[in-house]
C-alpha positions in Angstrom: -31.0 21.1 39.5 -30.7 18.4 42.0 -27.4 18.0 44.5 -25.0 20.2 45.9 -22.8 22.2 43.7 -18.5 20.0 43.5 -16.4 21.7 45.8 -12.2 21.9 46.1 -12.5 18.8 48.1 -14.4 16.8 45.3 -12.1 18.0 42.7 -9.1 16.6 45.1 -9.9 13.7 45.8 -11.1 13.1 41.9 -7.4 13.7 40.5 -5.6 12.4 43.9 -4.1 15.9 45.1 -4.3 18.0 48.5 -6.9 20.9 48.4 -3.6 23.1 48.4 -2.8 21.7 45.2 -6.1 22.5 43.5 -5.4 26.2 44.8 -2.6 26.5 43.8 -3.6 25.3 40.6 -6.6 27.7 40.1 -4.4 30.4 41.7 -2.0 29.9 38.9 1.0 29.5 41.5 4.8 28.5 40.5 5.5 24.6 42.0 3.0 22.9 40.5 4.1 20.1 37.7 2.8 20.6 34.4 1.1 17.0 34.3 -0.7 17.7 37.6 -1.7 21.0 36.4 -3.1 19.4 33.4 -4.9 17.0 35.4 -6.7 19.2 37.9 -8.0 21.7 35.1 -9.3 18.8 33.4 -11.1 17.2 36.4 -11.9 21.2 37.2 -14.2 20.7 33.4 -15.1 17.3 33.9 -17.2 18.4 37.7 -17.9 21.9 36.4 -16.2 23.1 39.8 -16.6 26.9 40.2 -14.4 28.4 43.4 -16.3 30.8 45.4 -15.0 33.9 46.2 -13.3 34.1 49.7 -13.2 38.1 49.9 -15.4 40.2 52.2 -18.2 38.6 54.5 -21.1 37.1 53.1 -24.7 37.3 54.4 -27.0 34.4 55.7 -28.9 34.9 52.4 -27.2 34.0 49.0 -29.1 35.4 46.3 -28.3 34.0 43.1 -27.6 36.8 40.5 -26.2 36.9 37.0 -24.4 40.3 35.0 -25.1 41.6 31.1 -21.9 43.6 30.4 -23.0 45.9 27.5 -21.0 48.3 25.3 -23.1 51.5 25.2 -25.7 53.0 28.1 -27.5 55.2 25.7 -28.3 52.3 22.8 -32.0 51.3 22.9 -30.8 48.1 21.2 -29.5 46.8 24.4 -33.2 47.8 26.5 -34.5 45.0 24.2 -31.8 42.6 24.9 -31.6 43.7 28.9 -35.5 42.8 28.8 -34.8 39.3 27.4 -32.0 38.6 29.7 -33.8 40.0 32.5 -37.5 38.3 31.9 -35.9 35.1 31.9 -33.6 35.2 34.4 -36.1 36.4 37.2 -38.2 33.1 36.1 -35.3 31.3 37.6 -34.9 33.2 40.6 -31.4 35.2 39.8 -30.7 38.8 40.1 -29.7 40.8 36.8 -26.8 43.4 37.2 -26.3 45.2 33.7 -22.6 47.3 33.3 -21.7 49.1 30.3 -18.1 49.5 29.3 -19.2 52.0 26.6 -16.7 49.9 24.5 -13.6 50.4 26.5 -11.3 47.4 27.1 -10.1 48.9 30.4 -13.4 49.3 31.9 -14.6 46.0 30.3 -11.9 44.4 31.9 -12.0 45.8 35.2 -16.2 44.9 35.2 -15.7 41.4 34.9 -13.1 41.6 37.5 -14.9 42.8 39.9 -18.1 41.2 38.9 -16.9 37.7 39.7 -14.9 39.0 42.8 -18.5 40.0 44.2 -19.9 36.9 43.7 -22.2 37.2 40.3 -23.1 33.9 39.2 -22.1 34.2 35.6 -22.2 36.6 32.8 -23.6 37.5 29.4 -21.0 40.1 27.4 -21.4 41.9 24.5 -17.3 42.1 24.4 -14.9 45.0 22.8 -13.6 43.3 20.2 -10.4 45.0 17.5 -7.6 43.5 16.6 -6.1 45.4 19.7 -8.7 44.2 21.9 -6.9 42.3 25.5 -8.5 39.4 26.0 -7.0 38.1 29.0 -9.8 38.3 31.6 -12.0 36.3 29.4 -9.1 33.9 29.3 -9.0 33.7 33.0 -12.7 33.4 33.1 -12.7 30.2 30.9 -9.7 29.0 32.9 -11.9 29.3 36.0 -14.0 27.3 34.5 -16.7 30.5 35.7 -19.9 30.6 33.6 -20.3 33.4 30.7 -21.8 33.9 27.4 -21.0 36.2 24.4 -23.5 38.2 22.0 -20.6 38.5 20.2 -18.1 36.2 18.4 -14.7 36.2 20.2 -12.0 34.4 18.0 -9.6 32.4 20.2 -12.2 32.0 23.2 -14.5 28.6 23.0 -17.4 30.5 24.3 -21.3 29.8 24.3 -22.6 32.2 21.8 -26.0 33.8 20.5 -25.6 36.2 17.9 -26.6 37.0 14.0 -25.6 35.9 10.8 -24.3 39.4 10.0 -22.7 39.2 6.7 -25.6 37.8 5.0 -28.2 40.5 6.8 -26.0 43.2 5.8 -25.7 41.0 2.1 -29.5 40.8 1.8 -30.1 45.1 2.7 -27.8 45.7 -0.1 -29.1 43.3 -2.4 -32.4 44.7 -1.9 -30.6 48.3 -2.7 -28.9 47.0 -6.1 -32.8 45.4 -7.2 -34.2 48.7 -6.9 -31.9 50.1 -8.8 -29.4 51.7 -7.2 -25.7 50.9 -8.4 -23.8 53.0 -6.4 -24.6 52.2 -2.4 -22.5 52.7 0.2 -22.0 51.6 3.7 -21.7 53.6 7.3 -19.5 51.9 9.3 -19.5 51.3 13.4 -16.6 51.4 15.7 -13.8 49.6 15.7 -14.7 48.1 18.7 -17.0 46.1 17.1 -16.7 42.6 15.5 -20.4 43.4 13.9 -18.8 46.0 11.8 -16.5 44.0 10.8 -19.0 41.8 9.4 -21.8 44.4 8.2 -19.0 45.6 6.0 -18.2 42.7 4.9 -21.9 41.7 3.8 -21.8 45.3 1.8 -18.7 43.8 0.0 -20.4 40.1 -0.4 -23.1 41.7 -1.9 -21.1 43.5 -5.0 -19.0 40.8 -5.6 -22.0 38.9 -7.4 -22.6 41.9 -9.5 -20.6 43.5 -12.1 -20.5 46.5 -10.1 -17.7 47.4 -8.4 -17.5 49.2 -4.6 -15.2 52.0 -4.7 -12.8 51.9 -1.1 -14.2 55.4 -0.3 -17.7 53.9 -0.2 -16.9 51.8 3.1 -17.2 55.1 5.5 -15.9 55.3 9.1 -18.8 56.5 11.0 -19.8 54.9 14.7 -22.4 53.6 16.3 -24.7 56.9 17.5 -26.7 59.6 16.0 -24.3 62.1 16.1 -22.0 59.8 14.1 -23.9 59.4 11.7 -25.1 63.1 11.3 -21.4 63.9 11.3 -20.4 61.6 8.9 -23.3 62.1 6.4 -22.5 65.8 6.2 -19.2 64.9 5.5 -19.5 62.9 2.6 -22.5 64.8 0.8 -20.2 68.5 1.6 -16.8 67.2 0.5 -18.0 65.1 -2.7 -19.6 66.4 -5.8 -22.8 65.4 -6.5 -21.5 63.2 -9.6 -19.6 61.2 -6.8 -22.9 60.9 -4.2 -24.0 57.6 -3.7 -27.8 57.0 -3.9 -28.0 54.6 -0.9 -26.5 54.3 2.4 -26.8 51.4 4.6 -25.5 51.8 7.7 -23.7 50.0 11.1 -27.0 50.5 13.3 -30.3 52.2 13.2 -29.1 55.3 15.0 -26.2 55.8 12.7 -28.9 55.7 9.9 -31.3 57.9 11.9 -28.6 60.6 12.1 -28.0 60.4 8.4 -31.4 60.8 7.5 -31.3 64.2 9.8 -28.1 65.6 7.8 -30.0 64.9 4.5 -32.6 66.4 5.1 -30.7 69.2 6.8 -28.3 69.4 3.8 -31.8 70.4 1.4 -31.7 66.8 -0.1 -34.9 64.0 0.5 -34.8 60.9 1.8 -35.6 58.3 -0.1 -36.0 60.8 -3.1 -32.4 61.6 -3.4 -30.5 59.4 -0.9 -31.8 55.9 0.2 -31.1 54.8 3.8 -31.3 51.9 5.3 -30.6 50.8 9.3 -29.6 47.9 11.0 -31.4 46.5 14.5 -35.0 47.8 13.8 -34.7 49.7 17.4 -37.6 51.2 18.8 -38.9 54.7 17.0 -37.0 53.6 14.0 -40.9 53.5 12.3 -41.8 56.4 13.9 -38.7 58.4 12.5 -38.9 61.8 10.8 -38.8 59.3 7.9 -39.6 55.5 9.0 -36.8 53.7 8.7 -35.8 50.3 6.3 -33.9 48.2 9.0 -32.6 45.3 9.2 -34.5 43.3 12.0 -32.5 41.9 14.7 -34.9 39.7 17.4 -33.0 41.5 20.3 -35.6 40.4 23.3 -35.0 36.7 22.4 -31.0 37.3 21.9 -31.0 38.1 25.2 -33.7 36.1 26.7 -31.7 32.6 25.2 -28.0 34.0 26.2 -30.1 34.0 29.8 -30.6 30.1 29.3 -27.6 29.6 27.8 -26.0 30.7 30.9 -28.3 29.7 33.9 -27.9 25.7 32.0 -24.1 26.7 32.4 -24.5 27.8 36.1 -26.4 24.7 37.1 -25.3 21.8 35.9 -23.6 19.7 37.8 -21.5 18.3 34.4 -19.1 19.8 32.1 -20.8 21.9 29.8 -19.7 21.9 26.1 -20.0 25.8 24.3 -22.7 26.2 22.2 -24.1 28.5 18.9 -26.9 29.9 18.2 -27.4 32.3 15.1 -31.4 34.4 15.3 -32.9 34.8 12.0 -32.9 38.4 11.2 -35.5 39.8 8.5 -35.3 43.2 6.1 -38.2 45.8 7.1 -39.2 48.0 4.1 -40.4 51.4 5.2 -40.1 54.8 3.6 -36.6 55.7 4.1 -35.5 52.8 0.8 -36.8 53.6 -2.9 -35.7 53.5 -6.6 -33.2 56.6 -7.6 -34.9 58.5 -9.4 -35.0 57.7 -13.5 -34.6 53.8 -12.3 -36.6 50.9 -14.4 -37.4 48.1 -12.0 -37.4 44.3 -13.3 -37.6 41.0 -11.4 -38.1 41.6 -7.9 -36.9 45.1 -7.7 -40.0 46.3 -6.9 -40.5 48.8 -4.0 -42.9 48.0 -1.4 -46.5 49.6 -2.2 -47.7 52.6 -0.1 -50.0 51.0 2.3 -47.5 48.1 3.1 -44.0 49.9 3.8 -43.8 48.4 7.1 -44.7 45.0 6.5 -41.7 42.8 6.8 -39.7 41.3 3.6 -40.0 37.5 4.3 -37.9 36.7 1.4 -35.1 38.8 2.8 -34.7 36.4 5.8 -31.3 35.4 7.0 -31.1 32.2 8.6 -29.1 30.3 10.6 -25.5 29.4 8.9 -24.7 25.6 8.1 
C-alpha cells in the first residue's frame, strides 16, 4: 500500500464537520443530528478511516499485528488454521496474537475489547454463535469501521467470511452411509455454541429427505465438540437403547467427538466398523493414525486460515472502502477403516466400500464445492 492511512481530520473536512464532531460521532455521544451522524459514518466507509487508540503510551516502534480469536485451546483443528493465518501474516510483516474464548460469549466479548483497545490491527474470529449469542461488540466493530473476518457465518453482521459449505459435507458423509447400506445412521452433535452444528445436522436431515427413510428425532444426539463428549455420549446411547434400537452408523460434529465414540465402542465389547460405523468431521491430525483410522470429512484448515489472513490484511490496508466478501473451501469425504457395510448388507450402484489397500485415499466424488 502506497500513502498514509485517512485520519479524523480527512474524514472532517470530507463531510464539512469539526474533528469534535467526527468524535463524537464514533464515540456514539448524545448532540449529534441524525443526518450528520449519517453522513460522517458514511464518509467513515467511503475513506476506510480506522481511529487509533488513544490509551496508554505508545513506543517509537509500531509493529503491525493482527488477532485469531478461537473457540477451543485444546482443538488441533485450530493448530492448522493458526498455521495458515500465521504463515501468511508474517509474509506481510504483522504479528499474530491467537485468544481462545473456549466458546464463551463473555470472554469472547471481553477479547475483542481489549484486543482493539491495545492496538491489534484487525481480527479473524471463529465467533460463539446460538440463538442467545450477544453480538454487540461485533456490532461496534463494524460501526468502527475496524477490520475483522469470521470463519464462521454470523447472521445480522455483513462480515468478510471463509468458511465450508457444511450442510452438503455433512449431506455427502451420510449419503455415502445410506449407499453402503446402512438405513438407520445417526448424528453426534457439537455445542450449541456453534453455527457448524447447526448446519452438520442439518446436512444429516438433507440427506434422508431424498430417501424414503425416515430420521427418528432421537437420532440427532446432543454430544459436543471433545473426546470426552463423544465417549460420554456414545456410552450413553449404546447402554440406554436396546440393541434393536442401535443405529449402525454415527457421524459426528468433529473428529474428536468421533474419535471418543470409537473408544466407547470398542470399550462397550462392540467393533468399529463391524458393528457401529463412524464417521468424523475436519480430518485433524492422528485421525488416520487412530485406534481405528478414521472416515472424515476433509476440511482444508491451513488454507481457511491462511486466506481469512488476506482477507483481512486487504481490509487493513486499503486506503478505500472495502466491500465484505465469501469464500466457501471445497471440503472432500476420506474413506478409512472406521465406515463399512452393516453386516448382512448387499451393495449396488456406488455403494461399494473402499478396497483394503486404498482406505485412505480420498473420495473425489464426494467433493463439496462452493455454493451458487
Amino acid at each position: 500500500m502506497t500513502g498514509k492511512r485517512p485520519t479524523i481530520s480527512d474524514v472532517a473536512r470530507q463531510t464539512g464537520v469539526s474533528k469534535a464532531t467526527v468524535s463524537a460521532v464514533l464515540n456514539d455521544a448524545a448532540g449529534v443530528g441524525s443526518d450528520t451522524r449519517d453522513r460522517v459514518l458514511a464518509t467513515i466507509d467511503l475513506l476506510n478511516y480506522r481511529p487509533t487508540q488513544q490509551s496508554g503510551v505508545r513506543t517509537a516502534t509500531r509493529y503491525r499485528s493482527i488477532a485469531l480469536i478461537i473457540k477451543e485451546h485444546d482443538n488441533p483443528y485450530y493448530d492448522e488454521v493458526t498455521a495458515g493465518v500465521r504463515a501468511f501474516a508474517e509474509t506481510q510483516g504483522y504479528v499474530l496474537f491467537v485468544v481462545s474464548s473456549e466458546g464463551s460469549y463473555s470472554a469472547e466479548k471481553r477479547a475483542v475489547e481489549l484486543l482493539r483497545e491495545k492496538g491489534v490491527d484487525g481480527l479473524i474470529a471463529a465467533p460463539v454463535m446460538d440463538e442467545h449469542a450477544d453480538l454487540s461488540h461485533f456490532y461496534e466493530l463494524k460501526r468502527r469501521n475496524f477490520p475483522f473476518v469470521f470463519l464462521e457465518q454470523v447472521r445480522g453482521v455483513p462480515a468478510s467470511l471463509v468458511d465450508l459449505e457444511n450442510v452438503g459435507a455433512a449431506q455427502k458423509a451420510v449419503e455415502y452411509l445410506l449407499e453402503l447400506g446402512h438405513r438407520r445412521v445417526a448424528h453426534f452433535a457439537g455445542p450449541e455454541y456453534s453455527l457448524h452444528s447447526e448446519e452438520r445436522a442439518n446436512g444429516v436431515r438433507r440427506a434422508y429427505s431424498s430417501t424414503h427413510l425416515v430420521l427418528a428425532p432421537e437420532d440427532i444426539i446432543a454430544a459436543g465438540a471433545h473426546f470426552d463428549d463423544g465417549y460420554r455420549a456414545g456410552r450413553a446411547l449404546f447402554e440406554s437403547r436396546p440393541r434393536s434400537e442401535w443405529p449402525t452408523a454415527i457421524t459426528c460434529y468433529n473428529d474428536l467427538v468421533a474419535m471418543g465414540l470409537v473408544k466407547a465402542i470398542i470399550d462397550l465389547g462392540l467393533r468399529c466398523p463391524e458393528d457401529v460405523s463412524v464417521v468424523g468431521f475436519d480430518d485433524i491430525k492422528f485421525s488416520d493414525t487412530f485406534l481405528v483410522p478414521l472416515t472424515t470429512v476433509h476440511v482444508p484448515k491451513y488454507e481457511m486460515g491462511s486466506t481469512a489472513a488476506q482477507m483481512l490484511i486487504q481490509h487493513i490496508e486499503s486506503r478505500e472502502a472495502v466491500v465484505p466478501r465469501r469464500v466457501y473451501l471445497d471440503a472432500a469425504l476420506v474413506l478409512r477403516a472406521s465406515a463399512a457395510p452393516p453386516a448382512g448388507a448387499v451393495l449396488t450402484g456406488a455403494g461399494i466400500a473402499p478396497s483394503p489397500g486404498n482406505e485412505s485415499a480420498i473420495a473425489e466424488s464426494s467433493a463439496v464445492g462452493s455454493p451458487t
